[in-house]
C-alpha positions, 0 to 999 in steps of 0.5 A, spaced: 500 500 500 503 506 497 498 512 498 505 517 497 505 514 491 512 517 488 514 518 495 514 511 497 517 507 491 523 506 493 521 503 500 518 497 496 524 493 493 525 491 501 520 486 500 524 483 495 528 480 501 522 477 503 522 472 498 515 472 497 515 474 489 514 480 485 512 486 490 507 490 487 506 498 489 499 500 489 493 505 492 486 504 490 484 510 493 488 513 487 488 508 482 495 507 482 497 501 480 491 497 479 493 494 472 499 491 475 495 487 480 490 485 474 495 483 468 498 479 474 490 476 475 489 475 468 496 471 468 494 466 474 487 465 470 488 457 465 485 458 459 479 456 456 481 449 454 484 448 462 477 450 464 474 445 459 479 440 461 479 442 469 474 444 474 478 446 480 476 453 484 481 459 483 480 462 490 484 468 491 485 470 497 486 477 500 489 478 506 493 483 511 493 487 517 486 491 520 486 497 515 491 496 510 485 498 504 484 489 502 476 491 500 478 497 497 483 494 492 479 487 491 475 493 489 479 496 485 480 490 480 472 488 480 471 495 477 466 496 482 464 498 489 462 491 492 465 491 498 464 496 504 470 501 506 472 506 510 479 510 514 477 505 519 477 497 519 470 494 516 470 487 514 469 482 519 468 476 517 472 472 511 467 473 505 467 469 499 466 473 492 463 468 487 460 471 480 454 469 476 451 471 469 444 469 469 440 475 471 437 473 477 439 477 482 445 478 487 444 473 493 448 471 498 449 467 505 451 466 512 455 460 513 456 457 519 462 455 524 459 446 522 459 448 515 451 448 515 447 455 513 443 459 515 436 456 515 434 462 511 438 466 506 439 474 507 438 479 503 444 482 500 444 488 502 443 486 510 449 481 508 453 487 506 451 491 513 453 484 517 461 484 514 461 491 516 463 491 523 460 498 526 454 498 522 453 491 524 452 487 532 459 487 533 461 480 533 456 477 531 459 474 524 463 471 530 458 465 529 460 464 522 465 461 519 464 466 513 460 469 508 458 468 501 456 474 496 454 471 489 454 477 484 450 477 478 454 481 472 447 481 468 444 487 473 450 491 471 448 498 467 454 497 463 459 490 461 465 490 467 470 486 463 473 485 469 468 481 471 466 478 466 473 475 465 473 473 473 466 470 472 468 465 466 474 462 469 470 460 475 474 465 480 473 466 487 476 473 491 476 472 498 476 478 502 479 476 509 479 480 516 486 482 518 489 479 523 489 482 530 481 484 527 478 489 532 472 485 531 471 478 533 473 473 527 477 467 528 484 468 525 483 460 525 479 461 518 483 466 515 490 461 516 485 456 513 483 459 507 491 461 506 492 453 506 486 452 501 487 458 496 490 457 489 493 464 490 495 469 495 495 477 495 499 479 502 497 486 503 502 491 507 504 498 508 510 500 503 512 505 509 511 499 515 516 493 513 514 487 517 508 482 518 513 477 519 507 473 522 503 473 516 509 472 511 510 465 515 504 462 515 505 463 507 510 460 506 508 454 511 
């Protein structure tokens, strides 16, 4: 995350020594760098005859400390404001982002801790109220393990290539808290989806080299 954008960009090769890949400044707020993070996801995605011959799930997941701006650049590559974001931590609960094409509406749902749902699904809306902490019962999405949002491109007033492309390939954007949450998510679940996922976008402060805790969980 690099806000400063000129300022900062020599702070960035010192994540080289973390021996994580290629480092990539970015600031969704001035939409700087956003193409890089992009031509990286088209480089992860299979071709269209891998997808024919392999039905694996992509699932990236986004993951950080508290307020490093993970929702505003998951955002940022959708092309659309789909999650909620602040200059305060909003996302409480692992979100899972799915994407459809058949007009039939965004739907999401709760899932909980034994891997059961809700006994009704909520509406979309109110979903997005449960991920964002303050606007919701702090705590209460500590009963889930996470949620799924499925957003249908087909409502969109205008075509968002970018969605169309992550909804082709079957993708699966998951949005995690970030560890030492202020809200009382499970950082059990976010080591989880780090295991499971098919890729990882670490985000940290280009001015704040550390995160060491969560570098060794990528690596193990």
């Amino acid at each position: 995350k690099a806000d400063n954008f000129g300022k900062e960009s020599d702070d960035i090769y010192e994540f080289y020594n973390l021996g994580l890949g290629e480092p990539m400044a970015i600031s969704a707020a001035n939409a700087k760098g956003i193409g890089d993070v992009l031509d990286k996801v088209y480089e992860m995605l299979p071709s269209i005859d891998a997808l024919e011959d392999d039905n694996e799930i992509i699932k990236v997941a986004v993951i950080g400390k508290p307020n490093v701006g993970k929702s505003s650049l998951t955002n940022a590559i959708l092309g659309e404001d789909i999650l909620p974001t602040a200059s305060r931590p909003c996302t409480s609960v692992c979100t899972e982002l799915r994407f459809k094409n058949d007009g039939t509406g965004h739907v999401g749902r709760a899932i909980k801790k034994d891997g059961t749902p809700t006994e009704s699904d909520y509406d979309f809306n109110n979903l997005i109220k449960m991920i964002d902490g303050p606007t919701g019962a702090i705590g209460q999405c500590a009963a889930y393990h996470h949620i799924e949002l499925e957003y249908d491109i087909a409502q969109l007033e205008t075509e968002n290539q970018n969605l169309n492309m992550l909804c082709a390939a079957g993708v699966v954007i998951v949005d995690c808290p970030g560890y030492e949450s202020p809200y009382a998510c499970s950082e059990d679940i976010i080591d989880e989806y780090i295991s499971k996922a098919t890729h990882t976008f670490w985000m940290n402060p280009v001015t704040k080299f550390g995160g060491l805790a969560e570098v060794n969980k990528i690596k193990n």
